[in-house]
Residue, then its C-alpha position, 0 to 999 in steps of 0.5 A: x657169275x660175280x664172286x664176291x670176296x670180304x675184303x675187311x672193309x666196313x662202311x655205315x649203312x644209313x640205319x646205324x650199323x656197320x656194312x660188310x660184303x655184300x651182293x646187290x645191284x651196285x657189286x654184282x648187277x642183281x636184279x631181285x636179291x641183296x645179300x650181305x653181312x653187318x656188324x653192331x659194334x658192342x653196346x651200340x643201337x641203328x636207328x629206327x627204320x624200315x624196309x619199304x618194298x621187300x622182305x628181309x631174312x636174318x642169320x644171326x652169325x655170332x652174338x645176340x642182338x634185341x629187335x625192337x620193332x611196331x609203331x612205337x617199338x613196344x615189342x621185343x624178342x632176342x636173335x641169338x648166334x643160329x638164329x633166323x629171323x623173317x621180316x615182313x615189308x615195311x615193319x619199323x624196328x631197330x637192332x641194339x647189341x645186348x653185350x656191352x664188349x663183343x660185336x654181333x654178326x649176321x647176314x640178311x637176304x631181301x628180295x630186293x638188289x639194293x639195301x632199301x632201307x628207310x629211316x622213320x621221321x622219329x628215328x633220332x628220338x631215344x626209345 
């Protein structure tokens, strides 16, 4: 058993929104399951990526984000706080935070010990 606590530090994460706590690999030696918390300041986008060799669960804490996701990111839907969200593998999309003065707040679960994302080839082109 490995207790994670949050300690109120935030890192980036390589598609644009902000990391909390988490379980993986690297803080708890998981062999098949990440877990952690992410924050989309107010009014901000991640870029464009992908999940390549897991599924992805979201629970949306507080706020409401806009998924973006498909080739050209053509479709749309809003998760709001209470929300769940299921993400198949390799499903390219992007988050944007739909207040322009609150964070928004959620938890993923993959089936997967490390973050295990990558960014599309046109991920700095705006959308």
């Amino acid at each position: 058993m490995k207790l994670v606590k949050a300690s109120g530090e935030e890192r980036d994460v390589p598609r644009g929104v902000v990391g909390g706590a988490e379980i993986s690999q690297a803080t708890t030696g998981a062999h098949n399951l990440y877990m952690g918390i992410f924050r989309v300041p107010a009014g901000a986008r991640g870029r464009p990526h992908y999940h390549d060799n897991c599924e992805s669960a979201l629970y949306m804490l507080s706020g409401s984000i806009e998924i973006r996701w498909g080739d050209q990111l053509q479709d749309s839907l809003i998760v709001e706080a209470g929300d769940m969200l299921y993400v198949p593998p390799r499903e390219t999309h992007t988050v944007t935070n739909t207040s322009e003065s609150e964070p928004a707040e959620y938890v993923v679960a993959r089936d997967s010990p490390t973050e295990d994302s990558v960014e599309v080839p046109w991920a700095d082109q705006p959308t």
